[in-house]
Structures are given as C-alpha cells and as structure tokens.
C-alpha positions as CSV (number, residue, x, y, z in Angstrom):
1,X,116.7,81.5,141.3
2,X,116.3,79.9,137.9
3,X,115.0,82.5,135.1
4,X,111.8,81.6,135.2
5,X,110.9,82.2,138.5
6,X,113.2,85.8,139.2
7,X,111.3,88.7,139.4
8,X,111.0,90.7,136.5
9,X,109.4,94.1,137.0
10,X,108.0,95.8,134.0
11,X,109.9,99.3,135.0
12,X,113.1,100.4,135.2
13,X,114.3,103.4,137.1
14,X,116.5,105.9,135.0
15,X,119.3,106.4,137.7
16,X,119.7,109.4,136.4
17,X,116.3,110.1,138.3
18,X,117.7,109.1,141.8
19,X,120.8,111.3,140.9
20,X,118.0,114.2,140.6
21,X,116.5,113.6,143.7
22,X,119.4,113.5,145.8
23,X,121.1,116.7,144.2
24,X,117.5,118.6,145.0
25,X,117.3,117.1,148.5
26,X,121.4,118.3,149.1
27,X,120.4,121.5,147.0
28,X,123.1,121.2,145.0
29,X,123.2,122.4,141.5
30,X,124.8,120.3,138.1
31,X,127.0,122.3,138.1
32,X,128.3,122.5,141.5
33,X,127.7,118.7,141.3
34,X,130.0,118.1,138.4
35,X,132.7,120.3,140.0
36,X,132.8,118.2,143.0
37,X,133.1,115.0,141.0
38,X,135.8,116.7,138.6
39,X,133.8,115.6,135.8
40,X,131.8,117.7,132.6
41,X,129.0,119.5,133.3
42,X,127.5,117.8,129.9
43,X,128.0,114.7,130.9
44,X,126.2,115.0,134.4
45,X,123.4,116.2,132.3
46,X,123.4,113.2,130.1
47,X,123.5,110.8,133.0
48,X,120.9,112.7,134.4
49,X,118.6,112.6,131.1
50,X,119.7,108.9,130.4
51,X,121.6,109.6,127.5
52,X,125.0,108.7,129.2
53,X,125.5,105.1,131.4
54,X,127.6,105.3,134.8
55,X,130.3,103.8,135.0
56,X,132.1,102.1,137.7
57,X,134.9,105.3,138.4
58,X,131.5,107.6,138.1
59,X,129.8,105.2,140.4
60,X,132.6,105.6,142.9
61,X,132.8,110.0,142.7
62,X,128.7,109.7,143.1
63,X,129.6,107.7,146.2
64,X,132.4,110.1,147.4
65,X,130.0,112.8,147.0
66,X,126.5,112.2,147.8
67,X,127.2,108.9,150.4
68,X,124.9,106.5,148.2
69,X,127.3,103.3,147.4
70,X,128.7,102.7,144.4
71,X,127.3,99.3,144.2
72,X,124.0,101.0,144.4
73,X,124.2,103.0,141.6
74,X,125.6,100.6,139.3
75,X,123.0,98.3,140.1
76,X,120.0,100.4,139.0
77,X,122.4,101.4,135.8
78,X,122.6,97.5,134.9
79,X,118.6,97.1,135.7
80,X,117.8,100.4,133.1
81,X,119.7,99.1,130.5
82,X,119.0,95.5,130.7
83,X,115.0,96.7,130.3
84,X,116.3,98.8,127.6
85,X,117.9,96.1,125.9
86,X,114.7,93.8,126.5
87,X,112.2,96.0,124.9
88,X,114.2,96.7,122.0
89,X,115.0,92.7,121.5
90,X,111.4,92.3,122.3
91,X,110.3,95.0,119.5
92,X,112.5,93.8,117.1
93,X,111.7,89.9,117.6
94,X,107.5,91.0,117.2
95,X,108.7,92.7,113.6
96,X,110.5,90.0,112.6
97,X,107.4,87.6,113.5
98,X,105.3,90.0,111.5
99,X,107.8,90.2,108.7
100,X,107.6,86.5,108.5
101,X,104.0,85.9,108.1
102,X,104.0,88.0,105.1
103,X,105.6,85.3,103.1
104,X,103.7,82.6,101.7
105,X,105.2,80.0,104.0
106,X,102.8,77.2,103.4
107,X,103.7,77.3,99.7
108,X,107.8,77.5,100.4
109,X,107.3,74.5,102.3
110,X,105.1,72.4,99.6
111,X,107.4,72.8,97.4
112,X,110.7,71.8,100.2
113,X,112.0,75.1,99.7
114,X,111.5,75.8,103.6
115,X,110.7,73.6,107.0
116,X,107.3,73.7,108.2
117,X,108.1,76.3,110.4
118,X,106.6,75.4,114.2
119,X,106.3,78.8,115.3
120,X,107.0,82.2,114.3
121,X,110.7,82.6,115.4
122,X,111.6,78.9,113.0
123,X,109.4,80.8,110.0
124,X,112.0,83.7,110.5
125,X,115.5,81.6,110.9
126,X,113.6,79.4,107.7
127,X,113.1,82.6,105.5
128,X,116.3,83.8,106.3
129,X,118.1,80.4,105.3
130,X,116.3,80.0,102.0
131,X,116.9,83.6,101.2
132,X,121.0,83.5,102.3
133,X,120.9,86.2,104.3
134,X,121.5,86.8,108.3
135,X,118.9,89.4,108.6
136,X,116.0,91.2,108.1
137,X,117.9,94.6,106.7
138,X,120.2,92.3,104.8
139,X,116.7,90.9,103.4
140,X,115.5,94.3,101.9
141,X,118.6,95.5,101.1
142,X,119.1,92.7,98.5
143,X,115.2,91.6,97.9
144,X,113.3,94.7,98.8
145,X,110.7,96.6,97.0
146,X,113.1,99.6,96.7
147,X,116.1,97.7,94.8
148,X,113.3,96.1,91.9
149,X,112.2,98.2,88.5
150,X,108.7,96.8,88.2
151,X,106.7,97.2,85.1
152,X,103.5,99.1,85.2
153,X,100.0,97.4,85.2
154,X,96.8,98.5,86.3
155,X,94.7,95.7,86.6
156,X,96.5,94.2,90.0
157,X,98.4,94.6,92.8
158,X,101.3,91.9,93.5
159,X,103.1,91.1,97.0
160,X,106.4,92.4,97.5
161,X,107.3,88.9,99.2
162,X,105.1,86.6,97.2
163,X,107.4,88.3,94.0
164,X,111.0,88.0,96.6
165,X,110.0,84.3,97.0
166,X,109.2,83.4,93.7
167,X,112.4,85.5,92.5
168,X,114.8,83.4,94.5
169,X,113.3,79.9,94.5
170,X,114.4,81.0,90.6
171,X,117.6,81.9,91.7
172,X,118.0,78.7,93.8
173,X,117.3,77.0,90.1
174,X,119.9,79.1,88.1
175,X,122.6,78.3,90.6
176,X,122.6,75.0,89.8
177,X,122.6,75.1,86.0
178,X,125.6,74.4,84.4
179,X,126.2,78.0,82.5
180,X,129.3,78.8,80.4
181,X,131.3,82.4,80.6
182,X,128.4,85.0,79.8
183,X,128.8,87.1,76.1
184,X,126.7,88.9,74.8
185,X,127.3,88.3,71.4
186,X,126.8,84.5,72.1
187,X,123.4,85.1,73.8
188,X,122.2,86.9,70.7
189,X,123.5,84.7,68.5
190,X,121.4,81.7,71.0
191,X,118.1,83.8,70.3
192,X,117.9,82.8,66.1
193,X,117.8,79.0,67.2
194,X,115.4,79.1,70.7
195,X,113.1,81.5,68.1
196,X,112.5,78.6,65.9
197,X,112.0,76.4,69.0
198,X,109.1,78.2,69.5
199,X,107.1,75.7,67.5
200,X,108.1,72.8,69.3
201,X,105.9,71.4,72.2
202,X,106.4,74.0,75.0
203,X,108.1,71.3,77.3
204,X,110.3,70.3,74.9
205,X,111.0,73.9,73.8
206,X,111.7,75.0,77.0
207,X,114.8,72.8,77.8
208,X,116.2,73.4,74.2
209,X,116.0,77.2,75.4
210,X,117.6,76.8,78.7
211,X,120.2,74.6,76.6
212,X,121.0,77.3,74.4
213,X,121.1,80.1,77.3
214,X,123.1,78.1,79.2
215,X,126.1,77.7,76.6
216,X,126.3,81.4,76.2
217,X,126.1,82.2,79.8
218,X,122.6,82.7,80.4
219,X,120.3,80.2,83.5
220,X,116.8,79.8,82.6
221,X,114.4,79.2,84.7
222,X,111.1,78.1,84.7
223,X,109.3,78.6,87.9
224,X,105.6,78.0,88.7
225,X,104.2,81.4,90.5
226,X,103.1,81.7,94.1
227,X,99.9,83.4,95.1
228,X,99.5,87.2,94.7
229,X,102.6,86.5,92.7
230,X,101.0,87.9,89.6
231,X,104.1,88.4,86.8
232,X,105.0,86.9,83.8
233,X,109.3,87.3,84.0
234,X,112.0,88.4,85.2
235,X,115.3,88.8,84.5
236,X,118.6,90.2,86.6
237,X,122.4,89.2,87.4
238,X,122.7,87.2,90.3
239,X,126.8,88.1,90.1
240,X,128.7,90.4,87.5
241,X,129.1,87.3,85.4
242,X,126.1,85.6,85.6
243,X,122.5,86.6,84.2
244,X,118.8,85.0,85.1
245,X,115.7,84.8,82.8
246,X,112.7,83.3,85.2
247,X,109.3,82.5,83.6
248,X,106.4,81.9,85.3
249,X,104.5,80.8,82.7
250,X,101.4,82.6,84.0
251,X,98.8,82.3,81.8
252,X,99.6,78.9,80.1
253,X,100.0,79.3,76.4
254,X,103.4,79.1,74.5
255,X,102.6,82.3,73.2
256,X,102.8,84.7,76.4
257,X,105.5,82.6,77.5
258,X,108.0,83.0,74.7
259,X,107.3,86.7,74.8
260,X,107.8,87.4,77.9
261,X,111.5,84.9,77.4
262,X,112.3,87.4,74.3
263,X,110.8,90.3,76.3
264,X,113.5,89.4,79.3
265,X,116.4,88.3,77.0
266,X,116.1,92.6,75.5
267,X,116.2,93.5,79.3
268,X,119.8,91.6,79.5
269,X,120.6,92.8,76.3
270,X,119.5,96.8,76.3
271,X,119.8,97.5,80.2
272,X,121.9,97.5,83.0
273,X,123.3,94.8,85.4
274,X,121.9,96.6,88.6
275,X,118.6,96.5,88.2
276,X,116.0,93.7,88.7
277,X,113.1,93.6,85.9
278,X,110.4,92.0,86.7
279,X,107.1,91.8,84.1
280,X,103.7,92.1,85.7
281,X,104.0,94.5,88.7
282,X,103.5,98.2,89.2
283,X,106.6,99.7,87.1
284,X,107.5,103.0,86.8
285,X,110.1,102.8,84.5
286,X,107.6,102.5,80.8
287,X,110.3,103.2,78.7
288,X,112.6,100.4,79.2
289,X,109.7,98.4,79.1
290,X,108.6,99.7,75.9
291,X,112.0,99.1,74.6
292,X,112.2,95.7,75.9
293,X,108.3,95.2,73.9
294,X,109.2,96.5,70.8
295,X,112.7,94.5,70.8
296,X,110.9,91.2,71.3
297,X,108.3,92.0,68.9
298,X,110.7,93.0,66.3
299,X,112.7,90.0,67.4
300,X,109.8,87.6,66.6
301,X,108.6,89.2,63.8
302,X,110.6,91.7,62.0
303,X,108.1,95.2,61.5
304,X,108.2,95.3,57.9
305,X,107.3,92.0,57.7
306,X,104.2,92.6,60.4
307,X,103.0,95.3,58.7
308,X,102.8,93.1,55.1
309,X,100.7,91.1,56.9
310,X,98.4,93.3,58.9
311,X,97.9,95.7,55.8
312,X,96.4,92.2,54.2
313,X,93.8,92.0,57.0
314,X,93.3,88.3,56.6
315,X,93.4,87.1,59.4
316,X,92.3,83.1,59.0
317,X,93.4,79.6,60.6
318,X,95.2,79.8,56.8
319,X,97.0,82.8,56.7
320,X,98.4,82.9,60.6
321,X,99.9,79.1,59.5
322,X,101.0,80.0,56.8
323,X,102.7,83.4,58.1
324,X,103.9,81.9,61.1
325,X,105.6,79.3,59.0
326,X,107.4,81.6,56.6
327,X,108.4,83.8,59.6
328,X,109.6,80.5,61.2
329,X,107.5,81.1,64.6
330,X,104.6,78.6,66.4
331,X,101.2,80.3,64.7
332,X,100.2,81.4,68.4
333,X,103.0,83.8,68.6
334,X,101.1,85.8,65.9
335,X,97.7,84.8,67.1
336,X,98.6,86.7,70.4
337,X,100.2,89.6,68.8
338,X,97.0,90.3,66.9
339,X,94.7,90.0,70.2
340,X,97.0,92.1,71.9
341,X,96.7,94.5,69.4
342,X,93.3,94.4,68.9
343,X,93.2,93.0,65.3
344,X,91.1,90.2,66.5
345,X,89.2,89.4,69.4
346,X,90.6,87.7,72.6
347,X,88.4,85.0,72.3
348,X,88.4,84.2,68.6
349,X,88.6,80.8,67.5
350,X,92.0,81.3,66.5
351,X,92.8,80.7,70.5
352,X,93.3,76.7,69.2
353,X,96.8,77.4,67.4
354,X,98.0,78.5,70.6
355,X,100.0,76.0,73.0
356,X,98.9,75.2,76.1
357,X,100.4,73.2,79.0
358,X,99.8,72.5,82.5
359,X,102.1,71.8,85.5
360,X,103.0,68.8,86.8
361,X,100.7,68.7,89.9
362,X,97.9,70.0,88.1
C-alpha cells in the first residue's frame, strides 16, 4: 500500500503494557521475570514503563520465556515509537508554523528579502534562509529576546521579530559594504568630519557618513523600519572585527537621526562587543544608555558650550543659526535638544530648521 492509503491508527500500544499482562496472567513477578531472561531487574521495569525500547536479543528472551514471538514484540516496539516520533515531529512542525507567522512575512517579501511563502512550512525554510540559520533554537540563540540589551521606553511595546527582521535585513546591508580593518581610534577620529556633515542634505549626509565609517571599519546602515518595529538604532558586532550602526530613521528629521548615529557610535565606543543595543525598546540596562546620551550630546555639543547658550535663554530662528553654526552642527540638532529638554515646546515654529526626508516609495 502506498502511504496514503495504509492505516494509520491514532494509538500506539506501549509493549511494555502487553509485557504486564502476560507476567500477571503467568503470575510471575519482575523480578522472577528478569531472572529468567538473565537480564536487570531495572531494565524490565523501564521496558515495562516505556522508558527502555526492546531490542531484538530482548525480543528473543521474551520469546524464550513467555512463548509470544519475537517478531511480535518487536513489531508493537517499532509501532510505539514510530507514533512517538510522529507526534513529536508533528508538535514541533505546528511551533514552527506558529513561530513563522510571527514575522512580518508580507513585508520581507515586498522588499525581496524572502519568497512569498505558499504555505506555512516555505515561510519557515524562507525565515530560516534569510536569517542563516538551520533552525528554530539556532534562531533565538543568535536573534532572541534574551541575547538583546533593549533600552527602556514606556510609551510602546515593540515585536521581538519585527525588531530580529529589521536587525538583519541591516546586517544583510553591512555585509556587503566594503569596510576596512576596524580601530577604534580611526572611528573616533571619523566622528569630527560626519559631525559637520550634519548640515548637509540628510541623503547626501548619510552616504558621506557610511563613507567615513566604512574606512575606519565601521558598516552603516540605513534601514526603513517594519511594523511594530518601533526603534530608532542599533548597533552590535556582527564578527570580532566587524561593527554595525543601523538607523531606521523613525521619525524623519535629520535631527533624531544623527543622534541616534552619535548615540550608537558611544555604544561601539564605551561598551562591549557581546551585546546588541538597540534604541527604542523596553531596556533594562539605563545606565549604558544614559552614557551612550550624554556622550552623543557632549559629542554634538560640548556642555560648557550648551550651558552658554541655555543660560542666554534666547531661543530664536537667530540665535539657534547662529549657534549651530559656530558649534558647526545643522540648527535642528539644537532645535531638538531644546524640545527634548523642554526649553521650548515640541511644536514650536522652530520645527522648520529641522531636516526632513521621505523614503523612496513614499
């Protein structure tokens, strides 16, 4: 018979159960039982309990013994543990079918980063491919919530594979970037020049940045966010030699952006090579990210200088120009520091010296 039509019961008999019944019907104990097949006591029991498979030399003392073939008893052995082996394939392939709609497949594959997946069992070998990894546990071993140092926020909730996906379509990005051997005094010594690129036109800015990063080491990626994706950066090693920045670019304006860059690059700088920071999600961890703040806004602007300016309290189109252009920073950069500080309100009419940009299929 052909697979499809065999009989497939949705049972299987323990043989240590038969072995039960014919020991009661012989009266004869485990122990006297395991004497007479010159075998442990323990592991009649385990057979009995199912813990322990019969084997063929087992199958043959069972037949010397209790006159029930061999044949027989190796038979209903195979059946159990086929059906054991069934349901736990069968569990496992209904995880992994779970495990794959949590992703935000429909997105992945927009953007080419996946197949249109025709069932649940292609989403899974898809996810697996674009993540380079053979399974599930290899997933959350390497992309998991556990192995992540999320900074803390309040105001939302992210999802764990929304963030995984959006991390390694970045990854995907930095591979291919042409970076030189990684220092770390040539990264910092990159940061004086992208700084000043900060008054460019964002575009343009950008790919000076990743320029500069890349000749000291560093892949810089710029990577639109997915849904329920809700971060700013990140920034982690993708090998001992080899360190990402990712932007998402969240909220649009050159401002947020080129912190969060400067927020990422103290991360590299300050922290270890084991961790992954990402800015935006629940985070434990509010030290390092107040050090990684307070190094990117010292970076920008240096605090004596800052607090000149604030003691002033003039705050006009004027004097954020003309600030900004002795500090050698785009004017939003200190239009967003004073919002975020309160200084001014969030909607002030100061929002115009801020850069904005959209994405390219927007």
């Amino acid at each position: 018979m052909t697979p499809s039509n065999q009989y497939r019961p949705d049972y299987a008999v323990p043989p240590g159960w038969l072995l039960e019944e014919r020991l009661t019907a012989k009266g004869i104990s485990h122990a006297e039982f395991a004497r007479r097949c010159d075998r442990s006591a323990k592991l009649i029991s385990e057979i009995i309990s199912g813990k322990a498979p019969i084997e063929p030399k087992t199958a043959l003392q069972f037949e010397r013994v209790l006159g029930v073939d061999a044949s027989i008893w190796l038979g209903i052995e195979a059946d159990y543990r086929l059906r054991q082996t069934r349901e736990a394939e069968e569990k496992v392939s209904q995880l992994a079918a779970a495990w794959s709609q949590t992703f935000p497949l429909a997105q992945l594959a927009q953007r080419g980063a996946i197949g249109k997946p025709s069932s649940k069992g292609e989403a899974v070998k898809e996810l697996l491919s674009f993540f380079g990894v053979a399974s599930i546990e290899a997933w959350d071993r390497r992309y998991g919530m556990s192995h992540v140092a999320y900074r803390h926020s309040v105001s939302f909730q992210s999802n764990e594979f929304s963030l995984a996906s959006w991390r390694r379509l970045a990854e995907i990005y930095a591979e291919m970037q042409p970076c030189q051997e990684y220092t770390q005094s040539a990264f910092r010594d990159a940061l004086g020049p992208i700084r000043t690129l900060t008054r460019e036109p964002v575009e343009e800015a950008v790919e000076g940045a990743q320029a500069h990063c890349n000749s000291a080491g560093v892949a810089l990626a710029l990577v639109k966010p997915l849904p329920q994706a809700r971060l700013s950066g990140a920034a982690w090693w993708i090998s001992s030699r080899r360190p990402v920045i990712a932007l998402s670019a969240r909220h649009k304006t050159g401002d947020h952006l080129w912190f969060s860059f400067f927020h990422e690059a103290a991360h590299l700088l300050l922290h270890g090579k084991k961790d992954v920071f990402v800015d935006g999600a629940n985070y434990d961890a509010e030290d390092i990210e107040a050090e990684a703040n307070n190094w990117a806004s010292a970076f920008l602007v240096p605090k004596s200088d800052w607090r000149g300016f604030v003691a002033k309290k003039a705050y006009s189109d004027a004097d954020v120009r003309e600030f900004a252009f002795e500090q050698g920073i785009a004017p939003g950069i200190v239009v967003g520091r004073l919002q975020f500080e309160e200084r001014i309100a969030w909607s002030s009419g100061l929002n115009k010296l801020k850069q904005r940009f959209k994405w390219n299929d927007e």
